[in-house]
C-alpha positions, 0 to 999 in steps of 0.5 A: 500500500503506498502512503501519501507523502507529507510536503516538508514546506507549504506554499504562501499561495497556490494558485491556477495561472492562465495557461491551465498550468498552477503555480506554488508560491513559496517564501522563506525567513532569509528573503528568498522563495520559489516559484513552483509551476506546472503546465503544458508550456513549462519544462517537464509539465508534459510528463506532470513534472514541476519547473522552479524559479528562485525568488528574491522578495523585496523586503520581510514585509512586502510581498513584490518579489522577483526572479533571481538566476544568481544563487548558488542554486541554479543560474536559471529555472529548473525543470523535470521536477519531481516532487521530491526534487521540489522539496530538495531544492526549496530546502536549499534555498530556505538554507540560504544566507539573508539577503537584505536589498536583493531587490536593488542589485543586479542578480534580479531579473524581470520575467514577463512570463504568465508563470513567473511574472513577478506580481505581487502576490 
């Protein structure tokens, strides 16, 4: 009999996008979060797998946050996730150093994309 595996980290925000996709917001302590996404049109989607980005929030009280592609988690979005790959990747970056003033620094990145398009949430 299989059990039902319990997430580690639970999202601020789940929510359906546009595309049919759904996407999981994630926010940690130390400024950092994920967007987690899975749709048709993001990579691994067409065999039910998970795309991640890196956010940056702006500051412990605002909830704008964009893309971030320098950490030493990835340069870019991750994709062919399985759920498990999620939660190893949100454990590192929850792991990261606090990051104060990300927002203003040239490691972030506007993304105009219907999954990750940085609006507030």
């Amino acid at each position: 009999m299989e059990m039902n595996r319990k997430a580690i980290f639970e999202p601020i925000d789940a929510r359906p996008l546009e595309s049919g996709a759904v996407q999981k917001l994630y926010r940690f302590p130390n400024g950092y979060g994920a967007s987690v996404v899975k749709g048709m049109h993001t990579y691994g989607g067409e065999e039910g797998l998970w795309e991640l980005a890196v956010l940056v929030f702006k500051s412990p009280t605002s909830d704008e946050y964009k893309l971030t592609y320098e950490t030493p988690i990835t340069t870019d979005v991750e994709g062919h996730l399985t759920d498990d790959d999620v939660e190893e990747l949100l454990a590192k970056i929850n792991q990261l150093p606090l990051r104060e003033g990300a927002l203003n620094d040239n490691s972030v990145h506007d993304h105009n994309s219907d999954a990750h398009d940085g609006r507030s949430i």
